[in-house]
C-alpha positions in Angstrom: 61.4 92.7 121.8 63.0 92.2 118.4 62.1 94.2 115.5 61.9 92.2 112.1 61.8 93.9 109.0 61.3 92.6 105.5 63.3 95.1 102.7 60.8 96.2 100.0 63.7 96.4 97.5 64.5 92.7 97.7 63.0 89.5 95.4 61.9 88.8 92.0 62.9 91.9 89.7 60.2 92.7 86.9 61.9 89.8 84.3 61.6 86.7 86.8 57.9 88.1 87.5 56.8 88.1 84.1 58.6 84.3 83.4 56.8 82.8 86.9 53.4 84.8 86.1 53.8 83.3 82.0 54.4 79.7 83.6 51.3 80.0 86.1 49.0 81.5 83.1 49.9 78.0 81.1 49.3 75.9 83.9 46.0 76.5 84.4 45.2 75.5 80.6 47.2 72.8 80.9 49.1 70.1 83.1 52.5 69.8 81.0 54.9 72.6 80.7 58.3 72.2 80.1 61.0 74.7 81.0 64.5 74.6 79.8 66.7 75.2 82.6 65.0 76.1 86.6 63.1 79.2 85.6 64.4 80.6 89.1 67.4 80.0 91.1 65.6 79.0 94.0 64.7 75.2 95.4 61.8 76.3 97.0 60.1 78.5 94.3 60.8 75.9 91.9 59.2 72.5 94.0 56.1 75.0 94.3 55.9 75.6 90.4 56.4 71.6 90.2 53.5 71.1 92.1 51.7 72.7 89.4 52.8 71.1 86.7 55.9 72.4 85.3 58.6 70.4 84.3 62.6 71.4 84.1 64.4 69.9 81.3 67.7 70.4 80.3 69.2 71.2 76.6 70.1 67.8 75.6 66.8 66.7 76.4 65.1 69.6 74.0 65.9 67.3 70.9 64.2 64.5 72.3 60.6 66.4 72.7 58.4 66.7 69.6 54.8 68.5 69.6 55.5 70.2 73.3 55.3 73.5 75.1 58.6 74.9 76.3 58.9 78.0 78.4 62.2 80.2 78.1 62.8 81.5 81.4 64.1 85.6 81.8 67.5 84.5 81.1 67.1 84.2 76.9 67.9 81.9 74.4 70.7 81.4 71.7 69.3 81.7 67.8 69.7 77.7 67.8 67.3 76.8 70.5 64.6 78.6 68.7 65.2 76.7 65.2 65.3 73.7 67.0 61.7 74.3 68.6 60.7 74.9 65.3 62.2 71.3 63.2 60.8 69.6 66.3 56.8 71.5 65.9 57.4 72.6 69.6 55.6 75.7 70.9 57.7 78.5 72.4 56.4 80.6 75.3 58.7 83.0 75.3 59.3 84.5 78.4 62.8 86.6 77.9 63.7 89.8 80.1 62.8 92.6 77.8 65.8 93.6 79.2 68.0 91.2 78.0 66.0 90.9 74.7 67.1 94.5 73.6 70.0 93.3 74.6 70.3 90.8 72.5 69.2 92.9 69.2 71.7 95.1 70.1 74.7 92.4 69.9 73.0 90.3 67.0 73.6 94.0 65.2 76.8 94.5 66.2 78.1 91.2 64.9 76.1 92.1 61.5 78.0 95.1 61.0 81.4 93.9 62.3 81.8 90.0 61.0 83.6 90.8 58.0 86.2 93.4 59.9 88.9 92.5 62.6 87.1 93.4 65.6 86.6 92.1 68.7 82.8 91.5 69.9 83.5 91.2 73.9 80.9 90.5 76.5 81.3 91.3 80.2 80.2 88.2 82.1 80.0 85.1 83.8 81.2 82.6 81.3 78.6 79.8 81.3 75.8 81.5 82.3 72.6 80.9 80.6 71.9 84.9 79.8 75.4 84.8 78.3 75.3 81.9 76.6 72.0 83.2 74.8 74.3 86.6 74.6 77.2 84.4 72.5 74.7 82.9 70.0 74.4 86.5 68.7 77.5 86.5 67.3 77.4 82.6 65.8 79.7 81.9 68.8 81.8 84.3 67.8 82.1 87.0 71.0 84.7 86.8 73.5 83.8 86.3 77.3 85.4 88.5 79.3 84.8 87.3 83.7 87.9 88.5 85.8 91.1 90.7 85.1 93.1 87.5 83.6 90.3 86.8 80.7 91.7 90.3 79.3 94.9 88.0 78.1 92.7 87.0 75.7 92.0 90.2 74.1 94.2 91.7 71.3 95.0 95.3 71.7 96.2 96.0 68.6 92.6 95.4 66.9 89.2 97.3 67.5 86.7 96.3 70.3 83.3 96.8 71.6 82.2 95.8 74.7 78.8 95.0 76.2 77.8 93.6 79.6 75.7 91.1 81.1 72.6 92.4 82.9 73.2 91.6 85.7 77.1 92.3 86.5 78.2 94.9 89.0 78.6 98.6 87.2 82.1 99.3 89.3 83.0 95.8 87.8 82.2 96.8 84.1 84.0 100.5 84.6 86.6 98.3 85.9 87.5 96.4 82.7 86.5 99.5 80.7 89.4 101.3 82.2 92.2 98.3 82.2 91.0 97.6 78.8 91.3 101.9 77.5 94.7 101.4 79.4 95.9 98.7 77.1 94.8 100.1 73.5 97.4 100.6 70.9 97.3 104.0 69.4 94.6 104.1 66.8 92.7 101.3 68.1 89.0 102.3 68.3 87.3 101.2 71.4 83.7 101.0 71.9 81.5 100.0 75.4 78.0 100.2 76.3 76.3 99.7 79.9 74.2 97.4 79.4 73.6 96.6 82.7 69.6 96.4 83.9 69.3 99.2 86.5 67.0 97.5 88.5 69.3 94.8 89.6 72.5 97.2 89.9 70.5 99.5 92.2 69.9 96.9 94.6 73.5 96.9 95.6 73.5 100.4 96.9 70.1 100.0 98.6 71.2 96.3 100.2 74.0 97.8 101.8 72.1 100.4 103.2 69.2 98.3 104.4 72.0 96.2 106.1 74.1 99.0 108.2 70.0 100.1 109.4 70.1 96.5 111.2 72.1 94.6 114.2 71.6 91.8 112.5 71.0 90.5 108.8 69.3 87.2 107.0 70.0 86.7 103.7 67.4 84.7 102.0 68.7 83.3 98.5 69.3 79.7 96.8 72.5 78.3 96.0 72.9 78.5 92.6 71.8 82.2 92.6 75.1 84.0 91.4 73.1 87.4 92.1 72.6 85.8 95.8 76.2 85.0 96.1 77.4 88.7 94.9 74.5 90.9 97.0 75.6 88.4 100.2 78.4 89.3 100.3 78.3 93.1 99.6 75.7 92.6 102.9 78.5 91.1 104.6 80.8 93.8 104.1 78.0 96.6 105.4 77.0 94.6 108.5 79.5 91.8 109.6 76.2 90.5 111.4 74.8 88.9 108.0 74.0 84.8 108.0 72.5 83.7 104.2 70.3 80.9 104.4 68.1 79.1 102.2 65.3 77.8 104.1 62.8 78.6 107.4 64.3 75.5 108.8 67.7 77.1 109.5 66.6 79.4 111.5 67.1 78.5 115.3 67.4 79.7 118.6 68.9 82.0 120.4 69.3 85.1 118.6 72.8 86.7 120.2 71.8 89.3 123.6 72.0 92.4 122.4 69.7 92.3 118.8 66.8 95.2 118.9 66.7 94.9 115.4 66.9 92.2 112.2 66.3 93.0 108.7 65.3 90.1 106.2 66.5 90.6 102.3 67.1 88.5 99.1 68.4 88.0 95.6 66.1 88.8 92.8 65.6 85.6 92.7 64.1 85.0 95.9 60.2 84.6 96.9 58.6 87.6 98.9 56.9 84.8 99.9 59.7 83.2 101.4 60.9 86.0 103.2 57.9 86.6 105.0 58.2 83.0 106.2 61.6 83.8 106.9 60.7 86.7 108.9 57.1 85.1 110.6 60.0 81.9 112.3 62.5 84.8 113.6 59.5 86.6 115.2 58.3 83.1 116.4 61.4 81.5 117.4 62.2 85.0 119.9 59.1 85.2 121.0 60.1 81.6 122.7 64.1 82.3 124.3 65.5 84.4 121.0 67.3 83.9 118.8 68.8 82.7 115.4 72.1 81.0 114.8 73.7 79.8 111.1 
């Protein structure tokens, strides 16, 4: 008999809660919500809030709507999407992570205090990225995007800096570039970082890896354009070489190898507990049958 077990510490963190529980509130006054951007980084999550009403439009298209409702999902929003809600009479449910709000304040107050001197506003992150891009439009476009080692090339050393992070990034990763970047300074140069990083999401590195070595075997549940998916995967990997990410129920399939007493189901913060209970409900089912699960 194989034991399936879902971990509590897995799916939506508080800020992807509040932006799906926001969208569902709106929905039942109305039958036309707009979001800019998927207001979760999961297929499945996202056909069940289109079922309901709500509509995913991209940037471009934000110029194009007049006397709407827009939702901003947990990620946040650059200065210039809220003025151009408001030339276009468009009503803004604001649904930004209070995490990445504060966040926000504090960079937008940096850049106040530091635009008219020679320092370097630099942001630890994954350049594109909606949450950074709403991070960037603090500064007027102004900050510097800092992503792997290389990205420190653009950096000058003999002129102040202050560093902040993305929520989301790995805390060994920012005390990473927070040492390379002390190791660089030129004498006299003032440097500056802050941890910025939400402490609900970094915890769930230590705790994945544990929940994965408890396990012989591992599925993790999480879309594909997660990037928090992608990262916690493969930290799971590394704990238990026995890990398999999927996306759907419908990849799970018989057998599961001989051997497996136990499988532990986990996530991205962006995945459904909803889902992983499915997830976990087909491996039961599908062992119950011969057993097992192959990716």
């Amino acid at each position: 008999m194989v034991e399936v077990t879902i971990d509590r510490d897995s799916g939506f963190c508080f800020g992807v809660v509040n932006a799906i529980q926001s969208a569902e509130r709106e929905l039942k006054c109305t039958d036309e919500l707009y979001c800019l951007g998927d207001l979760v980084h999961n297929n499945l999550e996202m056909e069940r809030l289109k079922t309901l009403g709500l509509r995913t439009i991209r940037h471009e298209a934000l110029t194009q709507l007049a006397d709407r409702t827009v939702l901003l999902r947990a990620h946040g929003e650059p200065p210039s999407t809220y003025q151009l809600a408001q030339q276009n009479r468009i009503k803004i449910i604001d649904a930004t992570c209070p995490v990445v709000l504060r966040l926000q304040r504090r960079i937008h107050q940096c850049y106040q205090e530091t635009k008219n001197s020679r320092t370097q506003l630099v942001i630890y992150g994954k350049k594109g990225h909606a949450e950074v891009n709403g991070l960037v439009g603090q500064t007027n476009g102004t900050a510097i995007v800092i992503e792997k080692t290389e990205d420190l090339e653009m950096l000058d050393f003999h002129r102040d800096i202050v560093l902040f992070s993305q929520t989301t990034k790995s805390l060994d990763g920012f005390g990473e570039m927070v040492r390379l970047i002390s190791q660089r300074l030129f004498p006299d140069v003032l440097f500056r970082f802050f941890d910025t990083i939400c402490r609900q999401v970094a915890n769930r590195l230590p705790n994945i890896q544990e929940f994965a070595r408890c396990h012989d075997w591992v599925c993790f549940v999480a879309g594909k354009k997660s990037s928090n998916g992608k990262m916690l995967y493969e930290e799971c990997k590394k704990a238990n070489p026995h890990a398999v990410f999927i996306t759907e129920v419908s990849e799970i399939k018989a057998p599961l190898p001989s051997g497996v007493r136990s499988v532990g189901v986990c996530g991205a913060t962006s995945t459904p507990k909803w889902l992983m209970e499915e997830v976990a409900a087909r491996i039961r089912e599908v062992n119950a049958e011969t057993g097992s699960l192959n990716h």
